[in-house]
C-alpha positions in Angstrom: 54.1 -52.6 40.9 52.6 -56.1 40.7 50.4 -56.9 43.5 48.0 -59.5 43.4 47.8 -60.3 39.8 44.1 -61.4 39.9 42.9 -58.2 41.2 45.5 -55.8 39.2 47.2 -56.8 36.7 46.4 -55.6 33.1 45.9 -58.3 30.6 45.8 -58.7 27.4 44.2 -61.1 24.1 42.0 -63.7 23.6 42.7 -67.3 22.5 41.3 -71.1 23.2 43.7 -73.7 24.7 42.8 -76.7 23.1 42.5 -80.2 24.9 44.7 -81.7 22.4 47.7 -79.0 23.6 46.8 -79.6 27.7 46.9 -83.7 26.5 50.1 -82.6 25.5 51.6 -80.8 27.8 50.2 -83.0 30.8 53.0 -85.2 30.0 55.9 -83.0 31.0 54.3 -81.4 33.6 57.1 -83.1 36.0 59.7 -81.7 34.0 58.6 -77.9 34.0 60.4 -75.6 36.2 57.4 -73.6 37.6 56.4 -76.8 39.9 59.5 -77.1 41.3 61.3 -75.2 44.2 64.4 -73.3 42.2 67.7 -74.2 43.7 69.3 -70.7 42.3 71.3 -68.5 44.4 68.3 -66.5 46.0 65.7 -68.1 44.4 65.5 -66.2 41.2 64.2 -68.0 38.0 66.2 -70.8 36.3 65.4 -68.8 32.9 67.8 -71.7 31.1 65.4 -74.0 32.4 62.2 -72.3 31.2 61.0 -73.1 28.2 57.9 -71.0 26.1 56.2 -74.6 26.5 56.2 -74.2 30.0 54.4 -70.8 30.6 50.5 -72.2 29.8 50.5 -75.2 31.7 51.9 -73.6 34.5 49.7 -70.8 34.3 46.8 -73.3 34.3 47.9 -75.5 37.0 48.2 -71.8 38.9 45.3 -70.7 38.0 43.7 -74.7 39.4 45.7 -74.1 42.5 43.7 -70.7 43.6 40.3 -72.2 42.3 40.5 -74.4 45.1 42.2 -72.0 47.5 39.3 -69.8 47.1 36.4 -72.6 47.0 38.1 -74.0 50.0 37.7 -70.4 51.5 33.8 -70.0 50.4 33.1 -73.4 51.5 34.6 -73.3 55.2 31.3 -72.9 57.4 33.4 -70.8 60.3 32.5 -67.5 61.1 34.4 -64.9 58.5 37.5 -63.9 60.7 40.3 -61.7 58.9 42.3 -64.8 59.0 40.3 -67.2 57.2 38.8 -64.8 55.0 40.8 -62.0 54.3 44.3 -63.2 54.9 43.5 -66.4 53.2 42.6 -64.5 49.9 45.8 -62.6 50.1 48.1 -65.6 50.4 46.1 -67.4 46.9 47.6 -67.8 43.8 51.0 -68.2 45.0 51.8 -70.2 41.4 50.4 -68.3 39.5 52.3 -65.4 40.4 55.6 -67.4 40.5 55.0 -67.9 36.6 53.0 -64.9 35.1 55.9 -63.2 37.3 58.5 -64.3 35.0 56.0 -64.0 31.3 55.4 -60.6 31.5 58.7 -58.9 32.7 60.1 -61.4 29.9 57.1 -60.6 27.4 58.6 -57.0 27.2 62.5 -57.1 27.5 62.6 -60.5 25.5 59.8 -61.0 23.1 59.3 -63.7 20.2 56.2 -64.9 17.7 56.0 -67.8 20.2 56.3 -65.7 24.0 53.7 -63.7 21.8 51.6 -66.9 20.5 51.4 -67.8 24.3 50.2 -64.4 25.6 47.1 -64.8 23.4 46.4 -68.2 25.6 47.4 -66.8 28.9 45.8 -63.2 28.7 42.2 -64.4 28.8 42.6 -66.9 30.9 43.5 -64.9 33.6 41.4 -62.5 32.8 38.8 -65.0 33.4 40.2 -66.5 36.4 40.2 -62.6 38.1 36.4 -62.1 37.0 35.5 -65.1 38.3 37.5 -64.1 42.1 36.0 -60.6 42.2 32.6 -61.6 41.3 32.5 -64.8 43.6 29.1 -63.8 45.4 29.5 -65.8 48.4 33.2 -64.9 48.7 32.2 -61.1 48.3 29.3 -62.0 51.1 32.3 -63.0 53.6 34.9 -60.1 52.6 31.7 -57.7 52.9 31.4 -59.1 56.4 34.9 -58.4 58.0 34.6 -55.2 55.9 30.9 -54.2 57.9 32.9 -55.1 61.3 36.4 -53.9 60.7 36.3 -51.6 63.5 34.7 -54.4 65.8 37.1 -57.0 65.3 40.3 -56.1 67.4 41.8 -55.8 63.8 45.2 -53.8 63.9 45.3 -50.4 61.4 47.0 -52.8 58.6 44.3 -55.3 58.9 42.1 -52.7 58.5 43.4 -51.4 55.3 43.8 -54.1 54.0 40.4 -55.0 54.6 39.2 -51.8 52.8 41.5 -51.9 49.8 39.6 -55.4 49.2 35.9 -54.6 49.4 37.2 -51.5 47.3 38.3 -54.2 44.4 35.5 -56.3 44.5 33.1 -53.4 44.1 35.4 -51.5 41.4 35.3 -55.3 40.3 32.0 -55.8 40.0 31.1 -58.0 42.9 27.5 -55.4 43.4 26.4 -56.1 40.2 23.5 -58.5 39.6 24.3 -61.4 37.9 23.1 -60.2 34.7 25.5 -57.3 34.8 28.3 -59.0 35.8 28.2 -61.3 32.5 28.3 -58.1 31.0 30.8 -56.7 32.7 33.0 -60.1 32.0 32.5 -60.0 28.4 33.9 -56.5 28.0 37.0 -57.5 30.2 37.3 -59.9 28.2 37.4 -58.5 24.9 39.9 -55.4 26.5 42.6 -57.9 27.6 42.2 -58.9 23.7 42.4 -55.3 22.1 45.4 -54.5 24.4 47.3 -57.2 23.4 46.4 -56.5 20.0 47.6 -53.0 20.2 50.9 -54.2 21.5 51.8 -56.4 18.8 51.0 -54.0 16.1 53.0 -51.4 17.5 56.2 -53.7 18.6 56.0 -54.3 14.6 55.4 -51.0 13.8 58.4 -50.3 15.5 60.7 -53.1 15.1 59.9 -54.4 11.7 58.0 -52.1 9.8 59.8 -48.7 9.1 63.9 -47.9 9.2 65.7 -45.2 7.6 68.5 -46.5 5.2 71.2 -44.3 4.0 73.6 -45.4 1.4 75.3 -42.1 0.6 77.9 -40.7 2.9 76.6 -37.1 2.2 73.5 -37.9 3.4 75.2 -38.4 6.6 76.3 -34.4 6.9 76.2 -32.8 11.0 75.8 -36.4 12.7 78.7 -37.0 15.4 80.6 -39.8 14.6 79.6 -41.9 17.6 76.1 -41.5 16.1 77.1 -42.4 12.4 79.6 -45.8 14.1 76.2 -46.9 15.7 74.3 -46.7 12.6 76.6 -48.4 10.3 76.2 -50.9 13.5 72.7 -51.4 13.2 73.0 -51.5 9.2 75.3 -54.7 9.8 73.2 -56.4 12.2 70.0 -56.1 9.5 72.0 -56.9 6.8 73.0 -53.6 5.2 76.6 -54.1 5.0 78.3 -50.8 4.0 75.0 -48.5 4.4 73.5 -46.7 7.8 70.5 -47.8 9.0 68.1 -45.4 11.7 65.9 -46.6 13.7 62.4 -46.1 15.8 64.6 -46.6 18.7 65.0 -43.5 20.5 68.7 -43.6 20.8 68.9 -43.4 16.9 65.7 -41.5 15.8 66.7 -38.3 17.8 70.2 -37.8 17.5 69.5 -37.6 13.9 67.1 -35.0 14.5 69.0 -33.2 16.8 72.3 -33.0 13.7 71.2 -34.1 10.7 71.4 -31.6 8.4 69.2 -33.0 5.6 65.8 -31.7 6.3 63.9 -34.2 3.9 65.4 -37.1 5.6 64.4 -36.1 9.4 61.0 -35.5 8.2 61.1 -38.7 6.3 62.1 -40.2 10.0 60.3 -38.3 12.3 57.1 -39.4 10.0 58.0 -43.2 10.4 58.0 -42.4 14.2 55.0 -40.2 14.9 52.8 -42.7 11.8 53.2 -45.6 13.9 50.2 -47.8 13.9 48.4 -45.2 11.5 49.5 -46.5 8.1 46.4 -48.4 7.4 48.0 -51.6 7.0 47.7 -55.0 9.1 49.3 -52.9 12.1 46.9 -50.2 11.8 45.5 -49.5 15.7 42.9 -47.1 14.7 39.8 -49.5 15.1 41.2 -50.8 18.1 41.1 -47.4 19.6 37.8 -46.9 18.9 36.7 -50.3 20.9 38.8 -49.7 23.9 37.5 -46.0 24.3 33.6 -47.5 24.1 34.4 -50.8 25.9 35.8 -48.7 29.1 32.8 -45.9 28.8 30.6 -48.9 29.1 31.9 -50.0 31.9 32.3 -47.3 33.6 28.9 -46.5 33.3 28.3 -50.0 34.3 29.6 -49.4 37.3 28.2 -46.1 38.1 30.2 -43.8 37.3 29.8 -40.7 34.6 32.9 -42.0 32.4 35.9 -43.7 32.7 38.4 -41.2 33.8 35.8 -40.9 36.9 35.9 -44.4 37.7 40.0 -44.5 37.5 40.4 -41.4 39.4 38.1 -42.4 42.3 40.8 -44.3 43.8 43.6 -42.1 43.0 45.0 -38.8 44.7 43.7 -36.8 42.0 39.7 -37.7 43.0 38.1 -36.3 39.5 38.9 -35.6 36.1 38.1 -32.0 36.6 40.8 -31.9 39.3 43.2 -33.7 36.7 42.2 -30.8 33.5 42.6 -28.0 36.1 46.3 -29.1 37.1 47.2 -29.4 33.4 45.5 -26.4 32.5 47.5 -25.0 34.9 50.9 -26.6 33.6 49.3 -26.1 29.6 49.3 -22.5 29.6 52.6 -21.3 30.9 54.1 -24.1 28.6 52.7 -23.0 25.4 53.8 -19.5 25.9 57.6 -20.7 26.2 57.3 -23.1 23.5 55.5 -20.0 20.9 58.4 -17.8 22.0 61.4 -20.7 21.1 59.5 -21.3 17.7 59.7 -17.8 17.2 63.9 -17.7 18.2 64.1 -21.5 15.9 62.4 -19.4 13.5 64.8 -16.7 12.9 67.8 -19.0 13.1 66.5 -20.6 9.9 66.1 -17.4 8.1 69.5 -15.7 9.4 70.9 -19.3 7.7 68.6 -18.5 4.9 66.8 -22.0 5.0 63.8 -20.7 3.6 61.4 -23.1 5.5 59.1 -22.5 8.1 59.7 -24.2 11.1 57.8 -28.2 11.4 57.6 -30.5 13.9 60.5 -32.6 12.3 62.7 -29.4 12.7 62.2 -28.8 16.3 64.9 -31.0 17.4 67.7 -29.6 14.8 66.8 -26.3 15.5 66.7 -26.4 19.0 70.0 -27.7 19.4 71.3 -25.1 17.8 68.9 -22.5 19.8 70.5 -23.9 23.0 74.1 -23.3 21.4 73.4 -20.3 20.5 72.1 -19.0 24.0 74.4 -21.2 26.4 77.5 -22.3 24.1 75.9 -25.9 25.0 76.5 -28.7 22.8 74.9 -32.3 23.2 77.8 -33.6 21.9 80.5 -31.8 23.7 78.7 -33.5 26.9 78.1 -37.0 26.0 82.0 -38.1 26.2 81.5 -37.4 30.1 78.3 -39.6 30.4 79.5 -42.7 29.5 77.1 -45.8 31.0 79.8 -47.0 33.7 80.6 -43.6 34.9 76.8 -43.0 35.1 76.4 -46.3 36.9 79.0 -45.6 39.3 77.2 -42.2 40.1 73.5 -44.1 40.9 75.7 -46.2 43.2 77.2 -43.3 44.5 73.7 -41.4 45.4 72.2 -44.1 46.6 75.3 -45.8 49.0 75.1 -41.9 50.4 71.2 -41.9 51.2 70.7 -45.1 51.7 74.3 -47.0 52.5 73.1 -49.8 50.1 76.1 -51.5 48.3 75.8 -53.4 44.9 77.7 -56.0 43.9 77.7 -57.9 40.3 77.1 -62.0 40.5 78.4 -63.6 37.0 76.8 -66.1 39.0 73.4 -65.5 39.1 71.5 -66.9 36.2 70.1 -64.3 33.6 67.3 -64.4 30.7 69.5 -62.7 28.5 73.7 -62.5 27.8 73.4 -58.5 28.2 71.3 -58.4 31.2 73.4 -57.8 34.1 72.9 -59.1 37.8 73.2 -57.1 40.9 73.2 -58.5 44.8 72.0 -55.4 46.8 73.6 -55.0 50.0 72.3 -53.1 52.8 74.6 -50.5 55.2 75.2 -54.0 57.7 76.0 -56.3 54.2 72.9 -58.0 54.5 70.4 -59.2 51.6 68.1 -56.9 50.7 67.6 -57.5 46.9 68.8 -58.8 43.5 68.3 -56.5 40.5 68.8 -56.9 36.6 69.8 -53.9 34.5 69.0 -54.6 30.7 70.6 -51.3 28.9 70.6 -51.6 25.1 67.6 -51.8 22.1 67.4 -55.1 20.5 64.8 -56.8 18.7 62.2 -59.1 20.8 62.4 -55.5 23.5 59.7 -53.2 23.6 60.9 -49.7 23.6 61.3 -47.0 26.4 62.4 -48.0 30.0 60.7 -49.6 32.7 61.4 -51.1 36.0 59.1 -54.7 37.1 60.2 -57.5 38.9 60.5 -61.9 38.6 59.6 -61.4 42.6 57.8 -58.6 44.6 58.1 -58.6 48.6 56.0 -60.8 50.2 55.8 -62.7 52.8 55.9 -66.8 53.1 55.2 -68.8 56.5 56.2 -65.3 58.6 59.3 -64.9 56.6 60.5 -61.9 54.0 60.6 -63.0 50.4 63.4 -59.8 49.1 62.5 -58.4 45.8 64.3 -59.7 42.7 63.8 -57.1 39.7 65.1 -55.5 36.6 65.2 -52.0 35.4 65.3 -52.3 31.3 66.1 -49.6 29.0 67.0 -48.8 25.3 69.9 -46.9 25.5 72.8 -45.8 22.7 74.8 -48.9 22.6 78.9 -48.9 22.3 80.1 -47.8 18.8 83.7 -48.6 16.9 86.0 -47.9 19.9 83.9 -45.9 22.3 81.6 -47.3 25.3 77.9 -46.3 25.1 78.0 -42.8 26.2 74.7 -41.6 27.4 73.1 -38.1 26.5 71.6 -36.5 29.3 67.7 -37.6 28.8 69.3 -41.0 29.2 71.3 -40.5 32.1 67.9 -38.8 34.2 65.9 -42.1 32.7 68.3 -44.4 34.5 68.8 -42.7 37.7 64.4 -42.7 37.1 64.1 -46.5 36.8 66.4 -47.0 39.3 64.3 -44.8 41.4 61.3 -47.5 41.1 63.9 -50.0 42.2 64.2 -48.3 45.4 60.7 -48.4 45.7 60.2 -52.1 45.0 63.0 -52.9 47.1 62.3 -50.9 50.4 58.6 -52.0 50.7 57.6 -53.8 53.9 54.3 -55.2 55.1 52.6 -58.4 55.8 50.1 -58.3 52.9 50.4 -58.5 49.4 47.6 -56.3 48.9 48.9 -53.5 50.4 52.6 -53.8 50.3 53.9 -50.9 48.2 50.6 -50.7 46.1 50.2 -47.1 46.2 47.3 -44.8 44.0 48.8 -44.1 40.5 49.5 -40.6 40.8 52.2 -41.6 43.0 53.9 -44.4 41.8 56.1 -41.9 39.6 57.2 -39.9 43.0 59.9 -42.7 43.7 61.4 -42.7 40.8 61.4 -39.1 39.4 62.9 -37.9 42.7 66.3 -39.5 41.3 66.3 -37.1 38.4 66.7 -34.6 40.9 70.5 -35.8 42.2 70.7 -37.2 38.4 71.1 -33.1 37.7 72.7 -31.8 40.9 76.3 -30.2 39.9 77.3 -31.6 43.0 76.6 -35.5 42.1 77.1 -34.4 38.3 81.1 -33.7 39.2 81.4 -37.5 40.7 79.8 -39.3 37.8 80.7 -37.2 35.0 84.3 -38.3 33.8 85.0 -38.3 29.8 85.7 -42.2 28.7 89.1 -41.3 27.1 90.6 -39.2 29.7 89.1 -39.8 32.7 88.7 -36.4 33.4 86.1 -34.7 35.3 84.0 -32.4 33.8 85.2 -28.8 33.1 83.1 -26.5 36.1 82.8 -24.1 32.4 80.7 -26.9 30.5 78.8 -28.3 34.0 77.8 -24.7 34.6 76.7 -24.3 30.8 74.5 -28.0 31.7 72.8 -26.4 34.6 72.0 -23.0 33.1 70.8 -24.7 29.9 68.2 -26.8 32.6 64.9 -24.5 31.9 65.5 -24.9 28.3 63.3 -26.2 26.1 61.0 -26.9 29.0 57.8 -25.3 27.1 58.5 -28.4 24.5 59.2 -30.9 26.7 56.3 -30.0 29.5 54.1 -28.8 26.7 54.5 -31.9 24.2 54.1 -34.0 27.7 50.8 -32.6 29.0 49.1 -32.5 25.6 49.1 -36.1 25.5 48.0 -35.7 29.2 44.8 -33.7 28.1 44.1 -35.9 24.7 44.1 -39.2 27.4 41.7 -37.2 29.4 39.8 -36.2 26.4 39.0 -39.8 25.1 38.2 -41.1 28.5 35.6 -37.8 29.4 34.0 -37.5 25.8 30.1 -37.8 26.0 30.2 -39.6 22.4 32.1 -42.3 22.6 31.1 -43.8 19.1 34.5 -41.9 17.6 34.1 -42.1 13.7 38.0 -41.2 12.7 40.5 -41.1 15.5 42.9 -38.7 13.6 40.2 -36.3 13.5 39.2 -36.6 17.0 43.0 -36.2 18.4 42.8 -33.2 16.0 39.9 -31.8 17.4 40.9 -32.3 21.2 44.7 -30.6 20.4 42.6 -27.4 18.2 41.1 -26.7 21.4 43.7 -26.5 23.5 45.4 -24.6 21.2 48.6 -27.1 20.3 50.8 -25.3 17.9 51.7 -27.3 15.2 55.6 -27.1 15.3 54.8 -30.0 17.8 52.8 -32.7 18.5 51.7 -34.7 21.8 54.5 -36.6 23.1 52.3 -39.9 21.9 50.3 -39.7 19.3 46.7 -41.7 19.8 48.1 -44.7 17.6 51.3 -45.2 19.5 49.6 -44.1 23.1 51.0 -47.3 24.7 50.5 -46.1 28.4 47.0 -45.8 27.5 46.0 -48.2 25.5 48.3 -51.7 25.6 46.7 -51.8 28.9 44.3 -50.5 31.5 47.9 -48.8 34.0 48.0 -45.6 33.0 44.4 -45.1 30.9 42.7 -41.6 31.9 46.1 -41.4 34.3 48.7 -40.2 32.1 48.8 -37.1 33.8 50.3 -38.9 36.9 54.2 -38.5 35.6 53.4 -34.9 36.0 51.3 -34.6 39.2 54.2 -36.8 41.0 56.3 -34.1 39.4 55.0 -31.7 42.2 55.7 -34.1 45.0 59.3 -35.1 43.6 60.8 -30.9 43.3 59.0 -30.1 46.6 60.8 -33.7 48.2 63.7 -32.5 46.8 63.7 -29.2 47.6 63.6 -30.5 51.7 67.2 -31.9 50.9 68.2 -28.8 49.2 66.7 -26.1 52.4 68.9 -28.1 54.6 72.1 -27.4 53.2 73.0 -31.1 52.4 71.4 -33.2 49.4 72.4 -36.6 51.4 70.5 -35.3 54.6 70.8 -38.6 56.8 67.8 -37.3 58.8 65.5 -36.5 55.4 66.5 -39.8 54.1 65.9 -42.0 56.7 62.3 -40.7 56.4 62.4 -40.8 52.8 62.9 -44.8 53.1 60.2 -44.9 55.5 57.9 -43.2 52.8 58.8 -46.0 50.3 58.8 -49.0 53.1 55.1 -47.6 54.3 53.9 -46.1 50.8 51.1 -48.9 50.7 49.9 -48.7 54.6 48.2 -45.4 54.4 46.8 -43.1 51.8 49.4 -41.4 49.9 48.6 -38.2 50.4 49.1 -38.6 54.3 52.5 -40.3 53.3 53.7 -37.8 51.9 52.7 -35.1 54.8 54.4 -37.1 57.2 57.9 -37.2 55.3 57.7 -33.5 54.1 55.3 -32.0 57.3 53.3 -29.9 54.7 51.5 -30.2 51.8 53.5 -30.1 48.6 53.8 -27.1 46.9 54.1 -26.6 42.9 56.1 -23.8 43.2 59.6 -26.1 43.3 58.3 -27.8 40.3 57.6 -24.4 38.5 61.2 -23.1 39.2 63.0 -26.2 38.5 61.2 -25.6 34.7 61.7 -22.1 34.3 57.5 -21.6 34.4 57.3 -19.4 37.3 
């Protein structure tokens, strides 16, 4: 979640704005959108309206605007109170937020060379403006001073938080540094924000521009369903391959071809386009860029007094250490790689009964285990995607959510949108009023990062005592419609939805009177939110109301739903295992006592060897593709956290279940409270007051067929 962007935010590149270009743009500074109030049904961006040409000057009039909010803050010669200290620095930046709260969210679902050109200005501008707020001395002096006499003040237990979680960031910031340090300490930021973006752009083109899979004979196309073979010949005819199939590094076309293709040499020759990304040695290469980043973030760490970096981001997260983070997926590793050893064994002896001749590869896993699953639960992916269609699976988040929550949603044509297939949502609640408006972007296109994600043009806040709702999107990449069909989801896709809608929740709920602290919640439980909606995503009993085929309208047979739910441990030691390696090689590079890494292949190699990786797999991102990691400072040394929330989300869930009703009104009222409060307290102590316990692994264990 976005919370006070100067503080927060990760940011990326390194460019010079020149005076000629603000001479420029100085003359349609009345006309640009960002400096005027918008007139759009609940305030959401006029995106016709905005222009690329808009984003810098508005970012540096915003960035103008909290210069003098804060000097005006150092320079009043009152006693520090909490208002005209602490809640003054909370309420800064307003503009700037309004417009890097439109870039970003926009720089990943709707990217061009220009949005792209621009985030080279903005990035270390605002990485400048942040160092120069969280190293203010004399601004730190007065924060310090409410912070010494929190408890002295008559200050409320928000007040006080919010208190703390500032001091916190200006020391994690820097602010204790001497001066000489602190020029130190800017200089690396600075350079970071320009690897990241750097990393970004090579791997957008990696995967958009620089590798597809054509086929041009029909034979080649042998075991692919036909709704995967209509979507090719799609994608061939948008890039200009009339008559020919064309496969993408888009996960709704890579993996179907590995699940059915049944020519070997072309799903290694695609599953080697997708795991080589940014390792080609070309222009896009993100080798040497790894190595900076992994040296720049020991040396600040280490600048700020800590051992490495993974001890500096886990400080402030539930987690505490890296040892506590290598234990847990030790403890996930081990139990993982035993499954996965015994499926490569059962993949293995399909091939031979089929007399293949091979021995099983990473680019067989998929095509093999598809048929391993149909083999031990008569379970075919594509008997089940006709029932998963997008709408249906639409209907049933609204469904789930309308039952735990009594929210309604209700599409607005109009409600103005930055793209024709983003669709608008006014959310409802229970009483039909406002809470929320919310974008859902489904399909890959080019100018959209891949994956899913959930962010928003707005975050709650609050303005002159009143409550600003959220206005967000959840974006995804999902199979788009083919010859007469609707997209029809698999089920990975249908639990990523339900996932990112999960986050919307999140962003939605959150209540508070700081900006600070409103829904801004340690990283290793962000993910709880959201992953708890995978949990009704594969109830039978919410399975049965969203699962109709697109032809028929029938539900889904009880003989095929029970083959879905036996089949839900399978595969689990790929899927966990392939997952926490990447975990453990994140750790790896942010622990290692020599941080002068000669060859980043060999190092990943190294750090998988010694876990013991088998190499029918490989981590679920390899180090040149490690986007969660490396296109920003999120989720660096904290990849783990997906899996750690993991354990809070099954043992959640499992409170529904023990009562004997998944839409308990009495769990879920205190399940919104979790979200509404998840910033006011720590989280662990969140989370014990929902649950009244500690969480226990043992749901999460069960649920993966690791017990």
């Amino acid at each position: 979640m976005r919370k006070k962007l100067l503080l927060i935010v990760v940011l990326a590149g390194l460019a010079v704005v020149s005076c000629q270009n603000q001479k420029t743009e100085s003359k349609t500074d009345m006309e640009n959108p960002f400096f005027t109030e918008w007139n759009t049904p609940f305030g959401v961006p006029p995106f016709e309206a905005i222009k690329v040409e808009h984003y810098v000057p508005a970012v540096v009039a915003g960035i103008d605007e909290q210069k003098a909010e804060i000097e005006a803050l150092v320079a009043n010669t009152d006693e520090p109170t909490f208002e005209n200290t602490i809640l003054a620095l909370d309420k800064s930046g307003s503009l700037l937020n309004k417009v890097t709260g439109v870039f970003y969210p926009l720089s990943s679902a709707n990217t061009n060379d220009e949005m792209q050109a621009a985030a080279r200005e903005i990035s270390p501008m605002l990485s400048k403006n942040r160092d120069e707020i969280s190293m203010n001395p004399e601004l730190f002096k007065k924060i310090k001073s409410i912070y010494e006499r929190r408890n002295e003040l008559g200050l409320d237990d928000q007040q006080i938080r919010v208190t703390e979680k500032y001091y916190q960031d200006f020391e994690r910031n820097g602010a204790n540094l001497s001066p000489e340090n602190q020029e130190v300490l800017k200089g690396i930021n600075g350079e970071l924000s320009m690897l990241y973006l750097q990393f970004g752009e090579n791997l957008l083109n990696e995967t958009n521009k620089n590798f597809k899979l054509v086929i041009d004979k029909e034979e080649d196309l042998a075991g692919l369903p036909e709704d995967v073979i209509a979507g090719a010949a799609a994608e061939a005819e948008k890039a200009g391959e009339t008559g020919k199939w064309v496969f993408t590094m888009a996960k709704p076309s890579w993996t179907p071809f590995l699940q059915f293709s049944e020519k070997r040499e072309l799903r290694e020759k695609l599953y080697r386009g997708y795991f080589m990304r940014g390792n080609n040695d070309n222009e896009s290469d993100n080798k040497e860029i790894i190595k900076k980043i992994v040296k720049l973030r020991d040396q600040k760490a280490k600048l700020m007094g800590f051992t490495n970096f993974a001890a500096y981001k886990a400080d402030v997260n539930m987690a505490k250490t890296p040892e506590n983070i290598t234990n847990f997926l030790m403890e996930l590793w081990e139990p993982s790689l035993k499954m996965a050893q015994e499926d490569v064994k059962a993949m293995q002896a399909i091939a031979d009964r089929e007399g293949a001749n091979i021995k099983i590869e990473s680019w067989d896993w998929w095509y093999y285990g598809e048929k391993l699953r149909k083999e031990k639960y008569d379970l075919d992916e594509a008997e089940l995607k006709p029932y998963f269609s997008l709408e249906t699976v639409k209907e049933g988040i609204f469904y789930v959510v309308e039952n735990l929550y009594g929210l309604k949603f209700v599409k607005r044509d109009d409600i103005p949108t930055y793209h024709k297939e983003a669709e608008a949502y006014e959310v409802l609640e229970a009483d039909g009023s406002h809470l929320a408006v919310l974008y859902m972007d489904f399909h890959p296109r080019d100018g959209k990062k891949v994956g899913a994600w959930s962010t928003g043009f707005r975050d709650v806040t609050y303005r002159d005592g009143k409550r600003m709702p959220y206005i967000g999107e959840i974006v995804m990449n999902f199979t788009r419609p083919a010859g007469d069909a609707p997209a029809l989801l698999s089920f990975d896709e249908v639990e990523t939805f339900f996932h990112e809608f999960g986050h919307a929740l999140h962003f939605m709920f959150v209540d508070g009177k700081y900006d600070r602290t409103i829904g801004s919640v340690p990283r290793d439980f962000v993910e709880l939110p959201s992953q708890i909606m995978e949990n009704w995503a594969a109830d039978p009993e919410v399975i049965k109301v969203y699962a109709k085929h697109y032809q028929t309208g029938e539900t889904i047979p009880d003989e095929l739903l029970n083959k879905l739910v036996k089949a839900g441990t399978f595969n689990q030691g790929f899927v966990t295992g392939e997952y926490v390696a990447a975990a453990l090689l994140d750790m790896d590079y942010h622990t290692t006592e020599n941080t002068d890494i000669s060859d980043v292949n060999q190092f990943e190699k190294e750090a998988m060897d010694a876990i013991g990786l088998i190499p029918e797999f490989v981590p679920r991102y390899r180090s040149t593709y490690f986007s969660h990691i490396f296109s920003g400072d999120g989720y660096s040394a904290g990849y783990y956290v997906y899996i750690w929330a993991a354990v809070l989300d099954t043992d959640a869930y499992d409170a529904f279940k023990q009562s004997g009703d998944i839409f308990n009104k009495e769990y879920a009222a205190k399940f919104r409270t979790l979200l509404e409060t998840s910033g006011a307290y720590d989280g662990m102590d969140v989370y014990r007051t929902f649950r009244g316990q500690d969480p226990s692994k043992e749901p999460l264990l069960r649920k993966r067929g690791l017990l």
